[in-house]
PyMOL Python script that loads the backbone (N, CA, C, O; Angstrom):
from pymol import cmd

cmd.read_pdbstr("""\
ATOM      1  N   UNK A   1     -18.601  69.782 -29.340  1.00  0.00           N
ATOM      2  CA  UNK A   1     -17.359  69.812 -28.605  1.00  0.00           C
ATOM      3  C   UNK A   1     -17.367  68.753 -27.505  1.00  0.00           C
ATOM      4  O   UNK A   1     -17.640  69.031 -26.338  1.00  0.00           O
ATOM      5  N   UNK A   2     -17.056  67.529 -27.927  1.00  0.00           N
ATOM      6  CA  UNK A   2     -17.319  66.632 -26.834  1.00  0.00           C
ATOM      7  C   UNK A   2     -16.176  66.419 -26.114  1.00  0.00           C
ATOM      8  O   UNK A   2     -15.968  65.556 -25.261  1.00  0.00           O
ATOM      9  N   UNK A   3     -15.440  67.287 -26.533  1.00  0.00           N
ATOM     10  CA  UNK A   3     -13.640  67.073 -25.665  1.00  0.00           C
ATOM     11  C   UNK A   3     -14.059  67.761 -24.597  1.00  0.00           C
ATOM     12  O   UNK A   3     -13.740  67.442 -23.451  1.00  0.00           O
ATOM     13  N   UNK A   4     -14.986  68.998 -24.951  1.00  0.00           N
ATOM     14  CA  UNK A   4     -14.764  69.707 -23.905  1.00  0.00           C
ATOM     15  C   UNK A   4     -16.038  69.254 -22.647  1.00  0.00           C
ATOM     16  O   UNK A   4     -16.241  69.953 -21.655  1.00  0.00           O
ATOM     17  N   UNK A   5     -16.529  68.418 -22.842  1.00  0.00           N
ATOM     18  CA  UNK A   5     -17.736  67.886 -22.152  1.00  0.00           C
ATOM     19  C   UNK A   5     -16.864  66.931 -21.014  1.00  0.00           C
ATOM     20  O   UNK A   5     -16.919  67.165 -19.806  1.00  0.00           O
ATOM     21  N   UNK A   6     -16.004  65.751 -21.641  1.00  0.00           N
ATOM     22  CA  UNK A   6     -14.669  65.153 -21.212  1.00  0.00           C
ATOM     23  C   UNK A   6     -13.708  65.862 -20.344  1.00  0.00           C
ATOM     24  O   UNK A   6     -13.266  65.403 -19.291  1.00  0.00           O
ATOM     25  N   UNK A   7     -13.454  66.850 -20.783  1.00  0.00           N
ATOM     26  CA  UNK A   7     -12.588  67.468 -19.978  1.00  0.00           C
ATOM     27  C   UNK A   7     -13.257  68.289 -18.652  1.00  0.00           C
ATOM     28  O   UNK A   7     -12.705  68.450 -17.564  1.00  0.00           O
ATOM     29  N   UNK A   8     -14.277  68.646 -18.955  1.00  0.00           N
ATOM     30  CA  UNK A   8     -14.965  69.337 -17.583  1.00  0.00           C
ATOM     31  C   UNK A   8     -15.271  68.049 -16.700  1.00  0.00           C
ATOM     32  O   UNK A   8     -14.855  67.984 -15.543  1.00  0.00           O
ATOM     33  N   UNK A   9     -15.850  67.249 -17.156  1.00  0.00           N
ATOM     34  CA  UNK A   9     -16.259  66.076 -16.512  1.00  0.00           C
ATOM     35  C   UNK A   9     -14.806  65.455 -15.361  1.00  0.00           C
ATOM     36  O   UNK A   9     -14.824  65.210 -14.154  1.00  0.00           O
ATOM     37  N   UNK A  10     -13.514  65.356 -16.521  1.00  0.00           N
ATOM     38  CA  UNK A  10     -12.677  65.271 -15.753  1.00  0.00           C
ATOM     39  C   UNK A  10     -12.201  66.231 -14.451  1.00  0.00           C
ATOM     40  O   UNK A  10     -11.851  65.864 -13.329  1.00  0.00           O
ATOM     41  N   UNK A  11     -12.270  67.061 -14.788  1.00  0.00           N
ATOM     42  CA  UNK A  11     -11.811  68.458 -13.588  1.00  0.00           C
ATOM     43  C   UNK A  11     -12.904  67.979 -12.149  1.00  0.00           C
ATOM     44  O   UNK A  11     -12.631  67.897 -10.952  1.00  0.00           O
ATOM     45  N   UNK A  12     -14.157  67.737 -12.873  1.00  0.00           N
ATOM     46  CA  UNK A  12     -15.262  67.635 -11.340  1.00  0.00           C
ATOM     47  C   UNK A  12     -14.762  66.505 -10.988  1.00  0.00           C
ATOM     48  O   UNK A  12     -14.621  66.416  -9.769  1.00  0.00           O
ATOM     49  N   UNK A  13     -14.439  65.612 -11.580  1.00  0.00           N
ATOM     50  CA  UNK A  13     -14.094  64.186 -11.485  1.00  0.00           C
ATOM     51  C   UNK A  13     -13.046  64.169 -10.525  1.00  0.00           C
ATOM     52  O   UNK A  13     -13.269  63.213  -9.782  1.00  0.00           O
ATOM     53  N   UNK A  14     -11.899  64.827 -10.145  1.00  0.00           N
ATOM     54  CA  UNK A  14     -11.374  65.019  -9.458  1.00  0.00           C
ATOM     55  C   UNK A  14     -11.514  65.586  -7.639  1.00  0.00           C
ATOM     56  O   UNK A  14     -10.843  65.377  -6.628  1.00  0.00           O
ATOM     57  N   UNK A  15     -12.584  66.266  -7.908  1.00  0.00           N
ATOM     58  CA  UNK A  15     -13.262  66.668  -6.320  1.00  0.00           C
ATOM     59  C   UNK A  15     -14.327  64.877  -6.128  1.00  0.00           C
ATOM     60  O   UNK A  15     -14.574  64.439  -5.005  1.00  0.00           O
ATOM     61  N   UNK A  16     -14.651  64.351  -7.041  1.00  0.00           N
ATOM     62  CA  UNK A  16     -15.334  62.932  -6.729  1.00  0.00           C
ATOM     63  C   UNK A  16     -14.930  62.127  -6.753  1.00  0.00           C
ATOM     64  O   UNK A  16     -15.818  61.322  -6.474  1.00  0.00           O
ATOM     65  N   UNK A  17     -13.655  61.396  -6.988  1.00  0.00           N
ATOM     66  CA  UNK A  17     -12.816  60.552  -7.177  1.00  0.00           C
ATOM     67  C   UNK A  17     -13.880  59.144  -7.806  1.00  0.00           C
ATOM     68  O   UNK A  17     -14.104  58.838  -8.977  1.00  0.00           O
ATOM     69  N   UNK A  18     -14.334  58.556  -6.648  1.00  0.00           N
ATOM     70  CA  UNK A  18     -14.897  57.552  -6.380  1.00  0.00           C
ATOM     71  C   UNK A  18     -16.596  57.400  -7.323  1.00  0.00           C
ATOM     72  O   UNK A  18     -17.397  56.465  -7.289  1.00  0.00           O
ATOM     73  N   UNK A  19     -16.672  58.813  -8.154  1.00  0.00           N
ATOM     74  CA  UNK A  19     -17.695  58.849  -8.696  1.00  0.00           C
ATOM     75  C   UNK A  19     -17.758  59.230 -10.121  1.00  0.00           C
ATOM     76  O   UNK A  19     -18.806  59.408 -10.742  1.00  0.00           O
ATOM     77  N   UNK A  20     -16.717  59.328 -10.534  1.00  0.00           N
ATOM     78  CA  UNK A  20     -16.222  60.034 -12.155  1.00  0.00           C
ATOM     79  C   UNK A  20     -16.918  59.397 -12.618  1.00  0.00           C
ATOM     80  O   UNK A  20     -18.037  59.787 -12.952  1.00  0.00           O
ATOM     81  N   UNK A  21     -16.312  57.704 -12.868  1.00  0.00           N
ATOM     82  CA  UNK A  21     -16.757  56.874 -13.949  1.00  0.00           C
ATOM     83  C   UNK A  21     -18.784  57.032 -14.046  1.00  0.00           C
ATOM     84  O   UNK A  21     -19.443  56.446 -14.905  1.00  0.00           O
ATOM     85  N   UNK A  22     -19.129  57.549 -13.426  1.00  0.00           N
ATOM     86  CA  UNK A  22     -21.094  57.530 -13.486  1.00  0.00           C
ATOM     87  C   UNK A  22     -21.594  58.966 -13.685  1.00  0.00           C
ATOM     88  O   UNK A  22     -22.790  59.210 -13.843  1.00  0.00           O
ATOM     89  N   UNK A  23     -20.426  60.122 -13.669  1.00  0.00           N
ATOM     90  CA  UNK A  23     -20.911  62.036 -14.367  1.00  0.00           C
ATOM     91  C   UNK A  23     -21.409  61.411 -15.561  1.00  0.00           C
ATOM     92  O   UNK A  23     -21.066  60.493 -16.305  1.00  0.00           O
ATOM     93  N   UNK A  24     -22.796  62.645 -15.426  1.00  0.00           N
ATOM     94  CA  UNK A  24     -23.313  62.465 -16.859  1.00  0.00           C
ATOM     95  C   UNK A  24     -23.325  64.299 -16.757  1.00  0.00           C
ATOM     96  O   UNK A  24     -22.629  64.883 -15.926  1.00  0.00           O
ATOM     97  N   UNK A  25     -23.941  64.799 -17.426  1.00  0.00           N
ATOM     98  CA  UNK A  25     -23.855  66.328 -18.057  1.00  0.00           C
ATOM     99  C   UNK A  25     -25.400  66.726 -17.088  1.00  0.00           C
ATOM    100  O   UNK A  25     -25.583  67.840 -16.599  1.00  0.00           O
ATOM    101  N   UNK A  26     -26.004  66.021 -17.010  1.00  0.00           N
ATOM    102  CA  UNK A  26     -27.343  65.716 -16.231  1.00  0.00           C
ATOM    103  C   UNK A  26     -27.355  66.075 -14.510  1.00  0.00           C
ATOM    104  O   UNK A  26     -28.268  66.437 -13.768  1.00  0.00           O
ATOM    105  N   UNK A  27     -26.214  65.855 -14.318  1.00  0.00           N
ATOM    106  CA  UNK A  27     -25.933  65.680 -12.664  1.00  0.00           C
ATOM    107  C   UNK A  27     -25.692  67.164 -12.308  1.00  0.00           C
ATOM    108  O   UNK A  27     -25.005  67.867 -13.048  1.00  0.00           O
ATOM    109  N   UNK A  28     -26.244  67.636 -11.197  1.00  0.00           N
ATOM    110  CA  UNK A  28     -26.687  68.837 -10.647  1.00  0.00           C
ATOM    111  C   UNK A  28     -25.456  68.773  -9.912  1.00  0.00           C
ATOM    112  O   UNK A  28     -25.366  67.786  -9.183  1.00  0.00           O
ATOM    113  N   UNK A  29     -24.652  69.428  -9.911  1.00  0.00           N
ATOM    114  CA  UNK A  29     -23.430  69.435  -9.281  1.00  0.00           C
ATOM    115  C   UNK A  29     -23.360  69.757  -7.536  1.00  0.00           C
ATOM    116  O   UNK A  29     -22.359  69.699  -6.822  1.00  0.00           O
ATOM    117  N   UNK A  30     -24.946  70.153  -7.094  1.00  0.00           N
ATOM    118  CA  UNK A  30     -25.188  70.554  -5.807  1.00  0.00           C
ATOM    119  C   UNK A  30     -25.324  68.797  -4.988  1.00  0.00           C
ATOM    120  O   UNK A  30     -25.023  68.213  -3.947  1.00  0.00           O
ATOM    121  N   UNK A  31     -26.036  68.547  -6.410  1.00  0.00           N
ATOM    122  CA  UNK A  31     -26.634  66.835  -5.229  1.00  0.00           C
ATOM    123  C   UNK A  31     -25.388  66.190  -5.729  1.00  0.00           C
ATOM    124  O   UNK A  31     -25.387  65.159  -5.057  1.00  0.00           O
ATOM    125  N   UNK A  32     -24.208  66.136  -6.567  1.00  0.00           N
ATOM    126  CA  UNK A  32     -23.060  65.776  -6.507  1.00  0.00           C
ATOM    127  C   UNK A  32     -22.430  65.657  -4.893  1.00  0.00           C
ATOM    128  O   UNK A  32     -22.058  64.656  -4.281  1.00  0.00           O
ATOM    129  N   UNK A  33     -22.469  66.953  -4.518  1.00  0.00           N
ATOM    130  CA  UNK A  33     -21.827  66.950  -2.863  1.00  0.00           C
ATOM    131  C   UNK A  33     -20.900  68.112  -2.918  1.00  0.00           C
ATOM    132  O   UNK A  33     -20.452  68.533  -1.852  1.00  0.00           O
ATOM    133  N   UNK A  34     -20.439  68.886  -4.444  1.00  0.00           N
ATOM    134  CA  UNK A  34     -19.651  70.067  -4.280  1.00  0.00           C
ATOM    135  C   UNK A  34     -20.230  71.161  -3.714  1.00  0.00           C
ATOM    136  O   UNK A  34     -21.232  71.710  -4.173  1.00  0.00           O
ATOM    137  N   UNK A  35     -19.629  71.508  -2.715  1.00  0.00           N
ATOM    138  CA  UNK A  35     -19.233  72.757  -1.926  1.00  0.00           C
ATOM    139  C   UNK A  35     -19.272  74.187  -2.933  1.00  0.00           C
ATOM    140  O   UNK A  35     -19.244  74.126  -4.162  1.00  0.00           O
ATOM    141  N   UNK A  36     -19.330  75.228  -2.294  1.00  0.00           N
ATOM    142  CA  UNK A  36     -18.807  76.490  -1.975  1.00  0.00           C
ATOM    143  C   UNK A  36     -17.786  76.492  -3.111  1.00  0.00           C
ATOM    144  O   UNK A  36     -17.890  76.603  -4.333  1.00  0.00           O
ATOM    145  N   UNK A  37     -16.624  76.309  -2.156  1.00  0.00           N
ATOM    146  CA  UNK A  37     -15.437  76.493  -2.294  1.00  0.00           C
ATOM    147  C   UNK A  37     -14.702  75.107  -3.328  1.00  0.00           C
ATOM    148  O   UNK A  37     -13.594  75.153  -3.863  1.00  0.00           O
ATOM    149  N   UNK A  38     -15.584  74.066  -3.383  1.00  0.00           N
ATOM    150  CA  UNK A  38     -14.989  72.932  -4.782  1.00  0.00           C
ATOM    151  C   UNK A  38     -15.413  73.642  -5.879  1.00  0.00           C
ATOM    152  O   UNK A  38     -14.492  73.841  -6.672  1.00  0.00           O
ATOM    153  N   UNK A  39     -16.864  74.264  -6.333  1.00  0.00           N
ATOM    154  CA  UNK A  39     -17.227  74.766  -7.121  1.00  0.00           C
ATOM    155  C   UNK A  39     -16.201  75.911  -7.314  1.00  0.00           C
ATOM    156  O   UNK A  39     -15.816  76.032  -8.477  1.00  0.00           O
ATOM    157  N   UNK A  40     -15.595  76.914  -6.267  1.00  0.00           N
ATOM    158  CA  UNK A  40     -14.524  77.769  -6.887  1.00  0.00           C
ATOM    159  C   UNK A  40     -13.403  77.523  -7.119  1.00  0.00           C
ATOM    160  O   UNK A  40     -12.670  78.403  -7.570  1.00  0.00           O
ATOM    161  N   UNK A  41     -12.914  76.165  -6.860  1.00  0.00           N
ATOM    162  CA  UNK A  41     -11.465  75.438  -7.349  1.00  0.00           C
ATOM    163  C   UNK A  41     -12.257  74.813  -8.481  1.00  0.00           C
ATOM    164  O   UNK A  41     -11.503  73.992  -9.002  1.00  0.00           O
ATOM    165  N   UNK A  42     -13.339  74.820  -9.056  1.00  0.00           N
ATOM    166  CA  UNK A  42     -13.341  73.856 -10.204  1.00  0.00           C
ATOM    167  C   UNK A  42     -13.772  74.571 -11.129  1.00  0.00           C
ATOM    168  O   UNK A  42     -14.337  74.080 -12.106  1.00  0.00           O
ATOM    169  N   UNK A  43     -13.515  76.279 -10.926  1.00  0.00           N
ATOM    170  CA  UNK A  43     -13.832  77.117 -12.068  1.00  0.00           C
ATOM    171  C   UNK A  43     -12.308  77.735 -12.134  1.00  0.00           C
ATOM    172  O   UNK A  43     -11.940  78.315 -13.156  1.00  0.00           O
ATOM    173  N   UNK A  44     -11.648  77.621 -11.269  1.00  0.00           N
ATOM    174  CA  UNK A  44     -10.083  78.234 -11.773  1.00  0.00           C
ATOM    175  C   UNK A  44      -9.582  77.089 -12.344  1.00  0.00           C
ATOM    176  O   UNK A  44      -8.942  77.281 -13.378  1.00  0.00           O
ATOM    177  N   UNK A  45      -9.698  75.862 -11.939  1.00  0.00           N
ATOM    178  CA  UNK A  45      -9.101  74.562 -12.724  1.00  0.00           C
ATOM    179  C   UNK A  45      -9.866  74.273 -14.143  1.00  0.00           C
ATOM    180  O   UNK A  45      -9.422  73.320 -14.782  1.00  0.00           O
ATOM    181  N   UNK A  46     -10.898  74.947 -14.669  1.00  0.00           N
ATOM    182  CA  UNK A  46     -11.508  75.225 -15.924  1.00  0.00           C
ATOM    183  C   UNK A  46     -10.841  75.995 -16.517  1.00  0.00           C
ATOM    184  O   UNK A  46     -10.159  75.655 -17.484  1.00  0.00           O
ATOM    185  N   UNK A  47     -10.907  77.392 -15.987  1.00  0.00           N
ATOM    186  CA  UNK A  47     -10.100  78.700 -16.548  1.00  0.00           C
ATOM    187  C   UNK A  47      -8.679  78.039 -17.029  1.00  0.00           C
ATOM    188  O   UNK A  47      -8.477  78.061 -18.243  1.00  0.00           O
ATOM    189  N   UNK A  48      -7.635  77.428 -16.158  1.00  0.00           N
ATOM    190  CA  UNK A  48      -6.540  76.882 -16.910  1.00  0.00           C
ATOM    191  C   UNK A  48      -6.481  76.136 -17.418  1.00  0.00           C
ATOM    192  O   UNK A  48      -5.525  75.943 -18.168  1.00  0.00           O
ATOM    193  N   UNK A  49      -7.604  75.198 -17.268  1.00  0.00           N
ATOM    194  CA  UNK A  49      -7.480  74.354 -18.790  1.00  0.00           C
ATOM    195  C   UNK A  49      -7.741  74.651 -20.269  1.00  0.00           C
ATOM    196  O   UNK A  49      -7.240  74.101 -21.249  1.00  0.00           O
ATOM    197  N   UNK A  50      -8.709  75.721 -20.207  1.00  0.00           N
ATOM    198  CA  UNK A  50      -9.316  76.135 -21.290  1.00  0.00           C
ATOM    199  C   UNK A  50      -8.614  78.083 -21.486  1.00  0.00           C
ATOM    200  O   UNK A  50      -9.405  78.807 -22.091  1.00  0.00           O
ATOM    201  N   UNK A  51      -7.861  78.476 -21.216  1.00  0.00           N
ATOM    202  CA  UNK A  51      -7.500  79.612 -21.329  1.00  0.00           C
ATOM    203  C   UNK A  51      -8.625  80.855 -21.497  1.00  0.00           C
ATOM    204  O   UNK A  51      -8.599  81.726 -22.367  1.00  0.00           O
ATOM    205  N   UNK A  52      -9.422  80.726 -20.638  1.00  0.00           N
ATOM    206  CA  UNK A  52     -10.294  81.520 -20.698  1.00  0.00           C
ATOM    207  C   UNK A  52     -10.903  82.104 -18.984  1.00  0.00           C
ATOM    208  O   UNK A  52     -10.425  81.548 -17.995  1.00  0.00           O
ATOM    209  N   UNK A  53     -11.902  83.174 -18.817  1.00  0.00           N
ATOM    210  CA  UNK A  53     -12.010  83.628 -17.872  1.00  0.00           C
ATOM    211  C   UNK A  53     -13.706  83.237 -17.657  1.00  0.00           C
ATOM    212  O   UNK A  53     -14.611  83.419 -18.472  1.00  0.00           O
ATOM    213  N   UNK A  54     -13.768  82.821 -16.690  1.00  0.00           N
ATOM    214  CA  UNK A  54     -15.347  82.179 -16.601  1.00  0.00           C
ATOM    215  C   UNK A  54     -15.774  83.375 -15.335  1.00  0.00           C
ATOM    216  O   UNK A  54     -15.098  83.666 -14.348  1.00  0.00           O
ATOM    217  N   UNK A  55     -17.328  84.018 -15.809  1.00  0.00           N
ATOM    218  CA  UNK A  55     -17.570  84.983 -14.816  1.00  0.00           C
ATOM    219  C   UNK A  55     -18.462  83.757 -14.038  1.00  0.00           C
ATOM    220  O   UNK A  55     -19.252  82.911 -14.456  1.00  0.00           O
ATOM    221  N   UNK A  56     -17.859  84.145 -12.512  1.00  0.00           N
ATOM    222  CA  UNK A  56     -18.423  82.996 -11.597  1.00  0.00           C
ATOM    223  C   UNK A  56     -18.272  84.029 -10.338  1.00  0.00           C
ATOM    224  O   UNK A  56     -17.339  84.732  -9.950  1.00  0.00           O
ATOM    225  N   UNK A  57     -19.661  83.796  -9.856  1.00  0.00           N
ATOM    226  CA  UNK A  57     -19.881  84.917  -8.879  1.00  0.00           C
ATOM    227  C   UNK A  57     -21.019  83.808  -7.780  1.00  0.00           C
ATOM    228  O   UNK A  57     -22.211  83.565  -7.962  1.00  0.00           O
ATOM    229  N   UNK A  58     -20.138  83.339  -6.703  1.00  0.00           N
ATOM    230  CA  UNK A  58     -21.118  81.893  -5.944  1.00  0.00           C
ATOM    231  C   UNK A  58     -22.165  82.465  -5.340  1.00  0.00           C
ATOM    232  O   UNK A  58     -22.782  81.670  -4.632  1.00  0.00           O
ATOM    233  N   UNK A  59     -22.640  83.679  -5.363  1.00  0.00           N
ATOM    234  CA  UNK A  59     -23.826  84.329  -4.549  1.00  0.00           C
ATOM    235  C   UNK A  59     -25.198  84.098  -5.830  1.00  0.00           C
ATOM    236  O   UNK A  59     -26.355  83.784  -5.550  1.00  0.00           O
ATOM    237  N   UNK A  60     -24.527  84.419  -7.547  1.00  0.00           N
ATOM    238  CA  UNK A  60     -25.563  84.812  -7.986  1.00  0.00           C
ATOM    239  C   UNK A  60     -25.299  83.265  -9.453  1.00  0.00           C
ATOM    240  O   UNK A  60     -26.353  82.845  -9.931  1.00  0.00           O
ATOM    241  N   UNK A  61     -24.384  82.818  -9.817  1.00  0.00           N
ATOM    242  CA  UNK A  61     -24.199  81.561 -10.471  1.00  0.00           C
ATOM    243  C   UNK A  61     -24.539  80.202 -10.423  1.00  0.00           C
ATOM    244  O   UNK A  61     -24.210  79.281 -11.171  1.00  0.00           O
ATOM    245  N   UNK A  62     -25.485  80.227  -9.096  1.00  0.00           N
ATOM    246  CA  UNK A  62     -25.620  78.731  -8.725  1.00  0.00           C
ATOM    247  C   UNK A  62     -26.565  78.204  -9.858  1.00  0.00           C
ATOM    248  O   UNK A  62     -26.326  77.130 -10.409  1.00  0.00           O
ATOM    249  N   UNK A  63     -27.828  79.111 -10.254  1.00  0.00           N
ATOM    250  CA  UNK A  63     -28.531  78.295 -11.683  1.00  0.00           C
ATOM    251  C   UNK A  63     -27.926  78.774 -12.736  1.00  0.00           C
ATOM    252  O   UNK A  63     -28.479  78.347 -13.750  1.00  0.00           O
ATOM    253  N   UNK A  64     -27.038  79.471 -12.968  1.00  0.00           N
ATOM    254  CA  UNK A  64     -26.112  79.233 -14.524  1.00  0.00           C
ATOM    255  C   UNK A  64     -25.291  77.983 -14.382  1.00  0.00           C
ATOM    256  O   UNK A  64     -25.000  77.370 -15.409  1.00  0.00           O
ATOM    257  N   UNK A  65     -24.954  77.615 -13.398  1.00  0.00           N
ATOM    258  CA  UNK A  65     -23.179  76.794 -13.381  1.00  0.00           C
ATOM    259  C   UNK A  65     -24.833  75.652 -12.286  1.00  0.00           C
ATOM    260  O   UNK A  65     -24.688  75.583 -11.065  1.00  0.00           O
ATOM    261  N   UNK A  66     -25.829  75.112 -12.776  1.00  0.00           N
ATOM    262  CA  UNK A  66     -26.839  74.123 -12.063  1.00  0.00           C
ATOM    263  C   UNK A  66     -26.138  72.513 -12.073  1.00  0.00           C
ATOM    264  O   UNK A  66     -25.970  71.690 -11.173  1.00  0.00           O
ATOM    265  N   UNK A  67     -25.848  72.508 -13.443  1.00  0.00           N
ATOM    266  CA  UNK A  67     -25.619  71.478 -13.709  1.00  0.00           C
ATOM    267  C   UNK A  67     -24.414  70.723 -14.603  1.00  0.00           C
ATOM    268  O   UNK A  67     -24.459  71.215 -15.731  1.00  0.00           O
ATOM    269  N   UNK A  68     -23.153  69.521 -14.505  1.00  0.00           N
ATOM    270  CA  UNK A  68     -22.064  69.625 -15.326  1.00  0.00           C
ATOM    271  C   UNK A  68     -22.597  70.217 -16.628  1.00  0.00           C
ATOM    272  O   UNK A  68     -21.840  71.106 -17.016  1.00  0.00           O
ATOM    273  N   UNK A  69     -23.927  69.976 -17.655  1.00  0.00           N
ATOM    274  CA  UNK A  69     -24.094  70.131 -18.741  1.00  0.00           C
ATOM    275  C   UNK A  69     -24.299  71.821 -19.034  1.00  0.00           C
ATOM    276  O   UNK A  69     -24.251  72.405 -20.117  1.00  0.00           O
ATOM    277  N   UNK A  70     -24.517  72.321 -17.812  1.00  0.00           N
ATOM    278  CA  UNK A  70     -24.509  73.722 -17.381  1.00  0.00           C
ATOM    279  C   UNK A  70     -23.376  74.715 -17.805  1.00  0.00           C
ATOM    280  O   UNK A  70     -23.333  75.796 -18.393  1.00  0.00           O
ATOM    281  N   UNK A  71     -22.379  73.758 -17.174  1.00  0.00           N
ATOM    282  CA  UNK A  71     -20.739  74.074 -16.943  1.00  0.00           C
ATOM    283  C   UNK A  71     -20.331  73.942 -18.788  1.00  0.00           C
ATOM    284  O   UNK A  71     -19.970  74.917 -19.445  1.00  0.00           O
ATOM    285  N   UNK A  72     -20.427  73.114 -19.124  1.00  0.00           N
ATOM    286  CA  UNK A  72     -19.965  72.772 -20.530  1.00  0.00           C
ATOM    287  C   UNK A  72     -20.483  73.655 -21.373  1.00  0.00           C
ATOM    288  O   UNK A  72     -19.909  74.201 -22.316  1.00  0.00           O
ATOM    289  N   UNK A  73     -22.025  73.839 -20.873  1.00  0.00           N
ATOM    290  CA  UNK A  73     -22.227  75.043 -22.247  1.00  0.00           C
ATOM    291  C   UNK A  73     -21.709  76.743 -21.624  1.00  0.00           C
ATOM    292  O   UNK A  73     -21.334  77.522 -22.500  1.00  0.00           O
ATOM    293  N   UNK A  74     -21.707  77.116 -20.543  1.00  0.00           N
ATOM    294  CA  UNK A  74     -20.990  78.097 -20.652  1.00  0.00           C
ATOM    295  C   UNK A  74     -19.490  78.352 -21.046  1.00  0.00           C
ATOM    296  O   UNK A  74     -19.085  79.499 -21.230  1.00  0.00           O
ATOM    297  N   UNK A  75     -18.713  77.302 -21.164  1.00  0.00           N
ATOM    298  CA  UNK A  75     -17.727  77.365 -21.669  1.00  0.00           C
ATOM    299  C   UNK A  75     -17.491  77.302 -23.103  1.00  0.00           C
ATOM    300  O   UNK A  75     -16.736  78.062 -23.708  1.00  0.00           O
ATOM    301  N   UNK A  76     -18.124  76.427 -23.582  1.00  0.00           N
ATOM    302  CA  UNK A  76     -18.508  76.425 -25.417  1.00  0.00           C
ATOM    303  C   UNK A  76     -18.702  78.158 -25.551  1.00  0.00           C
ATOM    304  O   UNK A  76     -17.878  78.861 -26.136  1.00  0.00           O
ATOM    305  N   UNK A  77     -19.714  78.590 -25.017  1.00  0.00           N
ATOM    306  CA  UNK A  77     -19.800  79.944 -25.334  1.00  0.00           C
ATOM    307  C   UNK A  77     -18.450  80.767 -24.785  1.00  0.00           C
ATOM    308  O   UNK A  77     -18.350  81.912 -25.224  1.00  0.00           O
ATOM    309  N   UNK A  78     -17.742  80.460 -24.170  1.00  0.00           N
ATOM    310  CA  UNK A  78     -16.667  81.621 -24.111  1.00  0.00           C
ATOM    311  C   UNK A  78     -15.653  81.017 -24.962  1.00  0.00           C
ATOM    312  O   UNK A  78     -14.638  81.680 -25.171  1.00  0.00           O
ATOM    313  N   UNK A  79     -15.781  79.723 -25.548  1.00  0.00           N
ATOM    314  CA  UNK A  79     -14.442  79.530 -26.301  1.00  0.00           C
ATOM    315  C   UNK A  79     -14.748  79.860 -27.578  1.00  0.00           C
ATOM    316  O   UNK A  79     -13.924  80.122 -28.454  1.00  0.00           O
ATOM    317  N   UNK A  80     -16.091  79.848 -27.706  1.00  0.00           N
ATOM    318  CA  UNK A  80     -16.543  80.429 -29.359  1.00  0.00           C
ATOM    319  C   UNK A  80     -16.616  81.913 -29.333  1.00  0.00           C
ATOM    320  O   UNK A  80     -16.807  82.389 -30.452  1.00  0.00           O
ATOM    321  N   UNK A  81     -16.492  82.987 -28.130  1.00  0.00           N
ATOM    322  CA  UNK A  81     -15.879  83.929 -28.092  1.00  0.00           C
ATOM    323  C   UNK A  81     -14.954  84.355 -28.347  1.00  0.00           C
ATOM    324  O   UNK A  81     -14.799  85.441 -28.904  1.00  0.00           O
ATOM    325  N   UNK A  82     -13.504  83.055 -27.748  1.00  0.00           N
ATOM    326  CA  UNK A  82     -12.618  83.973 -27.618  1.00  0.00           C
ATOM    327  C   UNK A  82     -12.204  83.477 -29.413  1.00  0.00           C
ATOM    328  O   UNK A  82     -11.267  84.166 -29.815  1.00  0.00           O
ATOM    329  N   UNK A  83     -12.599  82.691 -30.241  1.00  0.00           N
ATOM    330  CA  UNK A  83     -11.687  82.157 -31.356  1.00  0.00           C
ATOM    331  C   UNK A  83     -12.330  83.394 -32.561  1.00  0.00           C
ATOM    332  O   UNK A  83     -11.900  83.414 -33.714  1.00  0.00           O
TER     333      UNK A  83
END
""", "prot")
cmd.dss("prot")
cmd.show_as("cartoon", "prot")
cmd.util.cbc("prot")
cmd.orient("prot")
């Protein structure tokens, strides 16, 4: 699903402006520079892109949701859920 690798990439890409073009799936989204609160605008801006409900809980998700390549495979798994 490399759309959906693209498309997450895009969503973070948006809290980095100046840094999109160099996301790799590799990049730890902490040494990125997202926040708290970017990380919880960039799981509701997932949820509507992808029609799905991502369990994201910022106390206990920080090593599930570690890394963009992190982000991409928990979503593969909820979209191969919901189909």
């Amino acid at each position: 699903m490399a759309g959906v690798a693209q498309d997450v990439i895009a969503v973070i890409g948006r809290k980095i402006p100046d840094r999109v073009a160099e996301l790799k799936l590799t990049d730890n989204l902490r040494d990125l520079g997202l926040e708290s609160i970017d990380a919880l605008e960039m799981i509701f801006d997932l949820e509507e892109k992808f029609g799905i409900q991502i369990p994201y809980n910022a106390n206990q998700s920080e090593q599930e949701f570690a890394t963009i390549g992190d982000v991409v495979a928990v979503i593969e798994r909820l979209l191969a859920q919901k189909s």
